[in-house]
Backbone as CSV, one residue per row, in Angstrom:
resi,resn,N_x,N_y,N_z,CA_x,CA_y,CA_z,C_x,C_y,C_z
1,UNK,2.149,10.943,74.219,1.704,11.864,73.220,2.773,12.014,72.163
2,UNK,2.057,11.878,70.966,3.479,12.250,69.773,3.725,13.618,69.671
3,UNK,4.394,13.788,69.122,4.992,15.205,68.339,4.390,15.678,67.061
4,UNK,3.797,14.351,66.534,3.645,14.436,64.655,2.515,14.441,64.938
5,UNK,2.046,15.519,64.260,0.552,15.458,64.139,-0.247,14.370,63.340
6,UNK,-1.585,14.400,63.758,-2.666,13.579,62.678,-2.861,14.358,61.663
7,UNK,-2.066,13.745,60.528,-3.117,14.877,59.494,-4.207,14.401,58.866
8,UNK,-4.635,13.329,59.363,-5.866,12.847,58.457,-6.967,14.015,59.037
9,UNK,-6.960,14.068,60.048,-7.992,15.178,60.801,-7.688,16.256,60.669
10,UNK,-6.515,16.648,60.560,-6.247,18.293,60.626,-6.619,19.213,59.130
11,UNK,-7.114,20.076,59.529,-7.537,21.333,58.811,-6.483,21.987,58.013
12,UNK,-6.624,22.417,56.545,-5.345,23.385,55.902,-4.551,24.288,56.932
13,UNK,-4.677,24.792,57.931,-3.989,25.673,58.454,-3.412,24.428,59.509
14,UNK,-3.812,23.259,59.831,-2.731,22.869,60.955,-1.986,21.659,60.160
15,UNK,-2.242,21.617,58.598,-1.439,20.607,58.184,-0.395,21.758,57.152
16,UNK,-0.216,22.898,57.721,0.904,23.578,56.706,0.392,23.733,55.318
17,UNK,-0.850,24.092,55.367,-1.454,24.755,53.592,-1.404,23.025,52.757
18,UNK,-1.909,22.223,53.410,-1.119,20.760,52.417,-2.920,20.202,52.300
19,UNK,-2.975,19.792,51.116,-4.678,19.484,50.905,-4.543,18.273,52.227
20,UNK,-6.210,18.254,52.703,-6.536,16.793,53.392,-6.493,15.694,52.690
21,UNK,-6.176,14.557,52.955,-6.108,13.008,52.731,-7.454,13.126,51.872
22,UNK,-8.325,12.940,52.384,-9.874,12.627,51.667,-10.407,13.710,51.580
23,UNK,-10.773,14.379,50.085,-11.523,14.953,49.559,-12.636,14.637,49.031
24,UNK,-13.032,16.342,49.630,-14.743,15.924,49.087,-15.114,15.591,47.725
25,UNK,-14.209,15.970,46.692,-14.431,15.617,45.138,-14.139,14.334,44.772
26,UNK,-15.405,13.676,44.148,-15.404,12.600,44.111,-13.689,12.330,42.267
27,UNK,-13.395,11.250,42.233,-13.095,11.673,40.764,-13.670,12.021,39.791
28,UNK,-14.941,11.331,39.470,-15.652,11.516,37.951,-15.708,13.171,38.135
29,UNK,-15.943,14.203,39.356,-16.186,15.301,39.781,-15.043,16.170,39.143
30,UNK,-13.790,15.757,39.823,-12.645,16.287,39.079,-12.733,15.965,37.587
31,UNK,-13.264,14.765,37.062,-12.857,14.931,35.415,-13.524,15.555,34.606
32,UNK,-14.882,16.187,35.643,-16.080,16.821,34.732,-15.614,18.176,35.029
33,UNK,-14.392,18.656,35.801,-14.144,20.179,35.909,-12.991,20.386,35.196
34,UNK,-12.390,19.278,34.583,-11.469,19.321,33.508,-11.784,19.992,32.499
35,UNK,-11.233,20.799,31.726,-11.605,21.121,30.591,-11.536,20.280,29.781
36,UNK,-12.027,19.746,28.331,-12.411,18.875,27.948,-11.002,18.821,26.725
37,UNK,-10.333,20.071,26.357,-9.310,20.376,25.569,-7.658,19.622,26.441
38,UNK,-8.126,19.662,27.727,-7.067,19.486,28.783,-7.053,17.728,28.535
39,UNK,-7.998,17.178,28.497,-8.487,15.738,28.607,-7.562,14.878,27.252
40,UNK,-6.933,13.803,27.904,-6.395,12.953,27.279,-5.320,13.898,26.089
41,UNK,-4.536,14.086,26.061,-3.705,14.795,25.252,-2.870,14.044,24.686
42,UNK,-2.455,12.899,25.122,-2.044,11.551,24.387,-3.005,11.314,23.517
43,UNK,-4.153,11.226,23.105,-4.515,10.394,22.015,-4.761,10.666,20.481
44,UNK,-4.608,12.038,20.523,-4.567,12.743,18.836,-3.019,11.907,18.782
45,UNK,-1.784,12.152,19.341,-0.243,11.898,18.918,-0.268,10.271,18.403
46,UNK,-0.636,9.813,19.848,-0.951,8.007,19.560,-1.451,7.471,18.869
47,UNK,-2.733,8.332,17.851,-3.665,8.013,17.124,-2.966,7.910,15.829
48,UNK,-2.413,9.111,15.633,-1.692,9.873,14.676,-0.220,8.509,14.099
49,UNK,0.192,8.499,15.020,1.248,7.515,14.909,1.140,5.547,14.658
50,UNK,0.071,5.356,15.726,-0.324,3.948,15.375,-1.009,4.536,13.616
51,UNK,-1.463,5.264,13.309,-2.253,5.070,11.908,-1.277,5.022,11.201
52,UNK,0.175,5.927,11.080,1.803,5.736,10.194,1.845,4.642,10.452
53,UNK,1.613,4.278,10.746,2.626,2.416,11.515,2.217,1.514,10.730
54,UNK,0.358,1.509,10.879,-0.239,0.747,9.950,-0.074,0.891,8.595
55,UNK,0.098,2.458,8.221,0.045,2.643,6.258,1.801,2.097,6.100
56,UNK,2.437,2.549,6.650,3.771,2.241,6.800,3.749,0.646,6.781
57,UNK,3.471,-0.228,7.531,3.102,-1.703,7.152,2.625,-2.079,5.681
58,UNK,1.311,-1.425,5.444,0.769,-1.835,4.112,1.778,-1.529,3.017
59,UNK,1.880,0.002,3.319,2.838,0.602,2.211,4.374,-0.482,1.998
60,UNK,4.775,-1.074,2.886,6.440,-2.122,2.695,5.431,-3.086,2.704
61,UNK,4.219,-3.908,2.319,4.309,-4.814,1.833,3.838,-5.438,0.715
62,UNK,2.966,-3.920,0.445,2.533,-3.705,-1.321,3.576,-3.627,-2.184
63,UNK,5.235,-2.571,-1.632,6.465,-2.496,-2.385,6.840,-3.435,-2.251
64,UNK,7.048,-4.789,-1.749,7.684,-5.960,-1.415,7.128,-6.945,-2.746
65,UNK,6.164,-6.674,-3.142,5.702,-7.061,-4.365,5.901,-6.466,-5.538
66,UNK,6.389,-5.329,-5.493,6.470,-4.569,-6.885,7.940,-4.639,-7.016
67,UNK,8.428,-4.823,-8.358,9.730,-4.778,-8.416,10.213,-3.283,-8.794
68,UNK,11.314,-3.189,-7.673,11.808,-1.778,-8.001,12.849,-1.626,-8.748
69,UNK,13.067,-0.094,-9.424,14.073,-0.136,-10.420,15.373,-0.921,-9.498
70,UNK,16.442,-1.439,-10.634,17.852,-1.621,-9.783,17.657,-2.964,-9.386
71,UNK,16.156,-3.930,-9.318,16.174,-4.774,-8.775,16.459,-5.823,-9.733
72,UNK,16.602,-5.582,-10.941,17.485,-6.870,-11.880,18.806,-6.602,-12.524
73,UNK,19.482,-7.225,-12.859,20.501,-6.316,-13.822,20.311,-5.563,-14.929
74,UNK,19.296,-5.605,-15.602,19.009,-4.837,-16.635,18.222,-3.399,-16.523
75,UNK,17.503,-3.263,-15.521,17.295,-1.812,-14.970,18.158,-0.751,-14.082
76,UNK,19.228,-2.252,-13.204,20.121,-1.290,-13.063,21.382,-0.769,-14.508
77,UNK,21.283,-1.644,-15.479,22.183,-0.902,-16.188,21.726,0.121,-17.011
78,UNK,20.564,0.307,-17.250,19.644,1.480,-17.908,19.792,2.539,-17.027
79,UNK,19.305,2.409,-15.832,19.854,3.354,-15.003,21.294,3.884,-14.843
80,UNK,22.286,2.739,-15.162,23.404,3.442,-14.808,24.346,4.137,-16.348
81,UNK,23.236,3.821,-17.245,23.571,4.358,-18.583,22.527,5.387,-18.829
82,UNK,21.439,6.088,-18.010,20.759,6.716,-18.243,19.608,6.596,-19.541
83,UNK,19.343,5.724,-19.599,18.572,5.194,-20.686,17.133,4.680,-20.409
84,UNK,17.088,5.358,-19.277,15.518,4.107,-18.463,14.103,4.746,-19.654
85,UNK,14.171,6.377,-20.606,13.232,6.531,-20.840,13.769,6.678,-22.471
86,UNK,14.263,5.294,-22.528,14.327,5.147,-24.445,13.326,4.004,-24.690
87,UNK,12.764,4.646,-25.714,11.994,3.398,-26.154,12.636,2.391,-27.219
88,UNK,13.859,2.857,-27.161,14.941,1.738,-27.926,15.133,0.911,-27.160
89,UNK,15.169,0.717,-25.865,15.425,-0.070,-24.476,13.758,-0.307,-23.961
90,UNK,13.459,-1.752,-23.832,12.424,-2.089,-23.562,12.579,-3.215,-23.059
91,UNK,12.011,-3.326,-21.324,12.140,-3.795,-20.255,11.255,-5.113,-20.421
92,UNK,10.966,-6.219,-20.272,9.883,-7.140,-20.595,9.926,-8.082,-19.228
93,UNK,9.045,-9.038,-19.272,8.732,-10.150,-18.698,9.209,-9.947,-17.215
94,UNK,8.441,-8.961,-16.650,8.445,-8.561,-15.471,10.447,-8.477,-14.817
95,UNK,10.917,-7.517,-15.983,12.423,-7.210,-15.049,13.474,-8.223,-16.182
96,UNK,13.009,-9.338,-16.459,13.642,-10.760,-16.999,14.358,-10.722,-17.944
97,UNK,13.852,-9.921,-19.272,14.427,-9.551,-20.267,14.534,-8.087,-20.807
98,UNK,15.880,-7.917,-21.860,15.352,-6.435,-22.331,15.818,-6.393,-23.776
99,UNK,14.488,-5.683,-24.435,15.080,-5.666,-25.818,15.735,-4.294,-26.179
100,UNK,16.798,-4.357,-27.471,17.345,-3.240,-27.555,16.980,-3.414,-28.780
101,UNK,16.842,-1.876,-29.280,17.096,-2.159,-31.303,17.734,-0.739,-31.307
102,UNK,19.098,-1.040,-32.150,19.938,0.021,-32.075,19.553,0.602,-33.421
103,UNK,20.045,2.042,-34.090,20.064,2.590,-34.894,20.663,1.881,-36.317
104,UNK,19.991,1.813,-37.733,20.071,1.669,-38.948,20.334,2.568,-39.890
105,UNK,20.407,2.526,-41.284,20.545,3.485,-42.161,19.619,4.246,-42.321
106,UNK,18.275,3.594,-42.697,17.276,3.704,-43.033,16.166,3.348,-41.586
107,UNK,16.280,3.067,-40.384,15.421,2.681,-39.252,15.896,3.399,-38.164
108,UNK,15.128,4.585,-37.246,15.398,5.405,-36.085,15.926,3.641,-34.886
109,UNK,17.080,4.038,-33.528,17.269,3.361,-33.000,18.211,3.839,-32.069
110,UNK,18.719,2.948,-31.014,19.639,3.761,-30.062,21.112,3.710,-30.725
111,UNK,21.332,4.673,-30.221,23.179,4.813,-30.811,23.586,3.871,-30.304
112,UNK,24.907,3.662,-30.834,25.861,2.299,-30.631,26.325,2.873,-29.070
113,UNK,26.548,4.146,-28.954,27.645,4.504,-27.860,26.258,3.750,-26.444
114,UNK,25.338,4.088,-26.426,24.629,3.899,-25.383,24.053,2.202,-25.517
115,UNK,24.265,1.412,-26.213,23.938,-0.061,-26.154,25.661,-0.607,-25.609
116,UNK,26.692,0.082,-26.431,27.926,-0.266,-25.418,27.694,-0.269,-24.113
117,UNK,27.589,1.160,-23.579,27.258,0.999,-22.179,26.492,0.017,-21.741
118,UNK,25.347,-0.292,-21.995,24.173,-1.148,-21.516,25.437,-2.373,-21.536
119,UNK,25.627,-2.623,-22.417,26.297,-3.911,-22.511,27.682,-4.259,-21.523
120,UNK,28.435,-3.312,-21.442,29.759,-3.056,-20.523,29.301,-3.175,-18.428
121,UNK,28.016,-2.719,-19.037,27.296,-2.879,-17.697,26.655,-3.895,-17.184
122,UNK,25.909,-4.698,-17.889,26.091,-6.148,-18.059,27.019,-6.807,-17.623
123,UNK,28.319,-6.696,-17.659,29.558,-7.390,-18.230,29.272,-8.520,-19.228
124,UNK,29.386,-7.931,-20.756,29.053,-9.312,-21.851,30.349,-9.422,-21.675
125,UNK,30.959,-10.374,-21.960,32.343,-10.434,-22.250,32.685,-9.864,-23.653
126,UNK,34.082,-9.748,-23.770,34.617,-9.334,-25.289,34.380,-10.563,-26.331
127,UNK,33.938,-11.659,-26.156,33.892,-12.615,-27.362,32.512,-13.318,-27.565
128,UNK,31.608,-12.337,-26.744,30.062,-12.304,-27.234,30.245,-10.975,-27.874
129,UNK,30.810,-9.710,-27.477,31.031,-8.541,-28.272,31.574,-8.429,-29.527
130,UNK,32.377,-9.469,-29.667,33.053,-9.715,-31.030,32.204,-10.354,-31.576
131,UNK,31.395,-11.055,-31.745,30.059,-11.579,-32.427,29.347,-10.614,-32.658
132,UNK,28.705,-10.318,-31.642,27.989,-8.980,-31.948,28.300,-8.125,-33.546
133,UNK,29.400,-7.618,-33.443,30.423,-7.228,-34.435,30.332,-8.034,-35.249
134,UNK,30.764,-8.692,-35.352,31.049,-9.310,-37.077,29.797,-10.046,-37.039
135,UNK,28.664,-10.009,-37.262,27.510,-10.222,-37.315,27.306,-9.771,-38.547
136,UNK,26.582,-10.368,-39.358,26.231,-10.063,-40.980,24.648,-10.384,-41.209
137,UNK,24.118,-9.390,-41.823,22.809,-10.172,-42.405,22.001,-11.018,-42.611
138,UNK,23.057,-12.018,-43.436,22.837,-13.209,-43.901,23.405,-14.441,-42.824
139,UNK,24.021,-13.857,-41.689,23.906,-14.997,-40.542,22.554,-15.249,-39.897
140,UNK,21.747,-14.657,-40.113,20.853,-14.888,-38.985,20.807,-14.673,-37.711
141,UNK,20.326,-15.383,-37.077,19.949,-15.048,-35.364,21.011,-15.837,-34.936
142,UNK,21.903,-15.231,-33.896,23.149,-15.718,-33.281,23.047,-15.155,-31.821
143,UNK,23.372,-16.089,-31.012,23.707,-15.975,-29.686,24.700,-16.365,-28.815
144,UNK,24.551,-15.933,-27.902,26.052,-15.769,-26.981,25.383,-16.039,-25.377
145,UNK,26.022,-16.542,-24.190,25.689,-16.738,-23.096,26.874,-16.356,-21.980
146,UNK,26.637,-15.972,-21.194,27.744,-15.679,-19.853,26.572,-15.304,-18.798
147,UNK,27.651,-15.739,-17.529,27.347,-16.032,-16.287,25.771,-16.086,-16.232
148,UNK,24.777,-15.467,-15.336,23.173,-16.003,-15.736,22.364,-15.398,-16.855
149,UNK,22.896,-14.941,-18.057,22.120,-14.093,-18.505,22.726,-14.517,-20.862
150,UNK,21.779,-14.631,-21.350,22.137,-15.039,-22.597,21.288,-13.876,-23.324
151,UNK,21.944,-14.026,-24.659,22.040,-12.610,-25.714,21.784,-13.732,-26.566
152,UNK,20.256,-13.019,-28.038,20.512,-13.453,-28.928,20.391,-11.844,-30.061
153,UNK,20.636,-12.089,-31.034,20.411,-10.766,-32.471,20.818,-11.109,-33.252
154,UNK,20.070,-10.432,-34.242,20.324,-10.293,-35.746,20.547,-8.610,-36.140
155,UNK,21.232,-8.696,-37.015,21.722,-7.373,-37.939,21.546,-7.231,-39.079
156,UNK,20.973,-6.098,-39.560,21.027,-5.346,-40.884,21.403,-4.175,-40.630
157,UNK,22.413,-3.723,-41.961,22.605,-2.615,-41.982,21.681,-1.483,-42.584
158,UNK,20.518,-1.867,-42.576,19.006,-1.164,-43.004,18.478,-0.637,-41.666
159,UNK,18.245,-1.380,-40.640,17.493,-1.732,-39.637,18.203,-1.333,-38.301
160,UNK,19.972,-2.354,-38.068,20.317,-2.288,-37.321,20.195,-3.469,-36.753
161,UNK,20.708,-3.077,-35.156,20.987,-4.499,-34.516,19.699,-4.824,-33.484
162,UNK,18.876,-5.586,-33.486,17.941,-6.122,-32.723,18.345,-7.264,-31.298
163,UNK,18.728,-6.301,-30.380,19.134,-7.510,-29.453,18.323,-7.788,-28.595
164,UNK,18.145,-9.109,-27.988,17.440,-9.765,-26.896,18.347,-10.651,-25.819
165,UNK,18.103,-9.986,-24.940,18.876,-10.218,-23.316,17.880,-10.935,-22.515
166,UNK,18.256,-12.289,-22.035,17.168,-12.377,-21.374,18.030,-13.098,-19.942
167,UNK,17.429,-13.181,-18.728,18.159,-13.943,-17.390,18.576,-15.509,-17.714
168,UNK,18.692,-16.328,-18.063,18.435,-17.262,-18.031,18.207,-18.348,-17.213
169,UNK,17.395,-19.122,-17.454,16.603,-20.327,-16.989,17.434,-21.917,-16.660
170,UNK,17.994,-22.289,-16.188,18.860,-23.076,-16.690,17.797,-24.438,-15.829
């Protein structure tokens, strides 16, 4: 004879208050006495989160196509000259180029102090800047090139300086 009882047979009072092995409730029984608020409580969170995941996917790969500011040199130097909302500074050919038209006698345009910047930010060198400068009227359209990126303009002192920056193509 053992010591240890059977508890498959024994009754709540001779198995120590401990439910029997096999109950009479079937499961589907227990899930229909569930409250229905109690039921699955994982799946609003899981739902909630796989759906971020997905817009979060679409969303980085719709931006993966759009070019963001900062992403050429010429928006980051507008940006870092604060100039992104002059319409003297005009962004073109998707990021590629940018035109400037600075201030004239007689023609509204950006101040010299803020096309310096643009330009210092760039890094033009000093002997496309010195062109720049002694630029006359009656030269015409003159240009200058360093590392990937070439400058052409013309000047009047009516008008001002019309410059075009573009990446270059080589």
């Amino acid at each position: 004879m053992s010591a240890i009882p059977d508890m498959s047979t024994a009754g709540p009072e001779e198995a120590g208050n401990a439910e029997p092995f096999h109950s009479s409730t079937s499961v589907g029984e227990q899930h229909a006495a569930t409250p229905p608020e109690h039921r699955r409580k994982w799946v609003r969170p899981v739902a909630i989160g796989a759906g971020g995941m997905v817009l979060g996917v679409l969303r980085g790969v719709g931006f993966a196509q759009i070019k963001l500011p900062g992403s050429t040199p010429f928006s980051a130097a507008l940006e870092k000259c604060e100039v992104t909302d002059s319409s003297y500074f005009r962004s073109g050919d998707e990021g590629m180029s940018l035109t400037i038209r600075s201030k004239g006698k007689e023609d509204p345009g950006a101040n010299m102090t803020d096309v310096a910047c643009v330009l210092r930010a760039l890094e033009v060198p000093d002997s496309v800047v010195s062109k720049m400068d002694s630029t006359r009227a009656l030269d015409g359209r003159q240009s200058g090139r360093w590392k990937n990126l070439e400058a052409s303009w013309t000047y009047h002192p009516d008008s001002g300086m019309n410059l075009l920056l573009e990446v270059a193509h080589d």
